[in-house]
C-alpha positions as a LaTeX table, in Angstrom:
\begin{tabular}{lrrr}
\hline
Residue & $x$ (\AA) & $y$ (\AA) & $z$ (\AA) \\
\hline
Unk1 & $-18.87$ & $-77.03$ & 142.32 \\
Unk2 & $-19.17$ & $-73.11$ & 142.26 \\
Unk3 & $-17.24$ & $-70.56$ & 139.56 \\
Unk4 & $-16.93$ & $-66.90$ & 140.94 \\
Unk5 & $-17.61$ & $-64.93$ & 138.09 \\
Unk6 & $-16.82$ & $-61.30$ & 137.71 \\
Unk7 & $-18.13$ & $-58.87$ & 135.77 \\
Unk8 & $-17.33$ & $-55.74$ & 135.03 \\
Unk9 & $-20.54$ & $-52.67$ & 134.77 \\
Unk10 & $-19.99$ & $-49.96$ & 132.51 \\
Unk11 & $-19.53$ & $-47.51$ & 135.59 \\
Unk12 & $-16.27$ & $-49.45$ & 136.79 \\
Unk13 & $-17.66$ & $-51.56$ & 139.38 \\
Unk14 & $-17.41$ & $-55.02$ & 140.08 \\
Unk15 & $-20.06$ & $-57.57$ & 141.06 \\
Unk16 & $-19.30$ & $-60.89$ & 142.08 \\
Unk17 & $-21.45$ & $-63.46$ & 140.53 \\
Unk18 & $-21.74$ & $-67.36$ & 141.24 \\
Unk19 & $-22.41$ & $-70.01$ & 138.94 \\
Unk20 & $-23.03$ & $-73.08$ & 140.23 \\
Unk21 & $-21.59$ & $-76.54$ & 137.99 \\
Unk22 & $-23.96$ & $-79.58$ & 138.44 \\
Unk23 & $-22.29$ & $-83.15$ & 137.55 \\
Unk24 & $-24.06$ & $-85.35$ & 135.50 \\
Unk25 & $-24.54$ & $-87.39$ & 137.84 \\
Unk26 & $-26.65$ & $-84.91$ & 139.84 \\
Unk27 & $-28.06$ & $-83.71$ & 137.02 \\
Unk28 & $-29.62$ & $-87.13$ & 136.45 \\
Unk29 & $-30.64$ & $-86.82$ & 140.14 \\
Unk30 & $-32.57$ & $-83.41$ & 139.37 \\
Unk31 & $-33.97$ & $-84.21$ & 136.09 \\
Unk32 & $-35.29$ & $-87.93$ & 136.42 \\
Unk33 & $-33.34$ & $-89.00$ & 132.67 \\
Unk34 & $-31.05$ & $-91.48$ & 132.10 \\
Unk35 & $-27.13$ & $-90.63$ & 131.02 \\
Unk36 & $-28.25$ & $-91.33$ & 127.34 \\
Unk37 & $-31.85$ & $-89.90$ & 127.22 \\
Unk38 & $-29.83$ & $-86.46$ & 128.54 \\
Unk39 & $-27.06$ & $-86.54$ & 125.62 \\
Unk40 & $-29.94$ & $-87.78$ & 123.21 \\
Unk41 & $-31.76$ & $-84.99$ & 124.23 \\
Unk42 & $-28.68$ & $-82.50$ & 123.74 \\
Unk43 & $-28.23$ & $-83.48$ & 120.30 \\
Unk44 & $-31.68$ & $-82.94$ & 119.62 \\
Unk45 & $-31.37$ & $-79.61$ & 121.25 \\
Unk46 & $-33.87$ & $-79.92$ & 123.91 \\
Unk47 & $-31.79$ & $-79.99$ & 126.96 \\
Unk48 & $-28.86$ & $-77.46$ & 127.89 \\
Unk49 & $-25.60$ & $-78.37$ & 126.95 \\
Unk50 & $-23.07$ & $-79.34$ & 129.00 \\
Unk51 & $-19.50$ & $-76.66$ & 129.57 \\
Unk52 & $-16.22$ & $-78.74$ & 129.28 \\
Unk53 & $-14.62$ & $-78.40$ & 132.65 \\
Unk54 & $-11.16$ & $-80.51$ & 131.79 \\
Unk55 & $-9.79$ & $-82.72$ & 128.90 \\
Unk56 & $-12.35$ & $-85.35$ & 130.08 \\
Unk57 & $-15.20$ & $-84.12$ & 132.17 \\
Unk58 & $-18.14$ & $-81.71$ & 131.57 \\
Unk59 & $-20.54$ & $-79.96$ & 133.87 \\
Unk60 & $-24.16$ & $-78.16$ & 133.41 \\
Unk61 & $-24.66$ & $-74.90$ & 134.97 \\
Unk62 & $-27.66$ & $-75.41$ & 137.75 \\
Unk63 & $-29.60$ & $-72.47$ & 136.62 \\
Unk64 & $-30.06$ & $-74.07$ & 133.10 \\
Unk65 & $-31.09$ & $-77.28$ & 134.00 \\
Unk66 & $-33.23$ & $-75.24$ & 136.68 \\
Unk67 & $-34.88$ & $-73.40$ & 133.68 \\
Unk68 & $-35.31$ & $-75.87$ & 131.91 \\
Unk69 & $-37.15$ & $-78.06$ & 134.43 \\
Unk70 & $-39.63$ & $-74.88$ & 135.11 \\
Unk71 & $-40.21$ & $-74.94$ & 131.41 \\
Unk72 & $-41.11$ & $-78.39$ & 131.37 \\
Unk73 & $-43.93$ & $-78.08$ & 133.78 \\
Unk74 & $-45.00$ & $-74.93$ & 132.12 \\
Unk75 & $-45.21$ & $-76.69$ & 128.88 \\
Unk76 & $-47.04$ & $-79.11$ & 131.20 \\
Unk77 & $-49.29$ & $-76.98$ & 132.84 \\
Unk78 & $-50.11$ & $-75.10$ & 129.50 \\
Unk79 & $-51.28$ & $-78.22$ & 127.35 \\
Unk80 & $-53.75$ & $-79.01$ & 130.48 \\
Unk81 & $-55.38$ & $-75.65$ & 129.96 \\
Unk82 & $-55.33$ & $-76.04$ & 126.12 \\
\hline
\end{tabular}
């Protein structure tokens, strides 16, 4: 799912942004964790938080969860060279 997002720049222009809305199912797809290590991981406030898309379902945006995966294996990468 993609949102076109607009934004406004202070000189009057407009550019045309896209956010792209990940499912939870994909989002277990991308990230390897289970439906309730992902909302146990919410509330602990280690993982991105979902946006509500409708009365009863919920999306990520990708470029969180894509963050968040490069800060995993940064946090990775930095305890090998500890």
């Amino acid at each position: 799912m993609t949102i076109d997002r607009i934004r406004s720049s202070n000189m009057g222009t407009d550019n045309s942004t896209k956010i792209n809305i990940l499912r939870r199912g994909r989002v277990q797809e991308r990230t390897g964790l289970s439906r309730s290590t992902i909302y146990d991981r919410i509330k602990d406030g280690t993982f991105p938080k979902p946006i509500q898309l409708g009365p009863r379902s919920v999306g990520w945006v990708e470029s969180e969860i894509e963050d968040w995966l490069i800060e995993c294996v940064q946090n990775r990468d930095a305890e090998q060279n500890a």
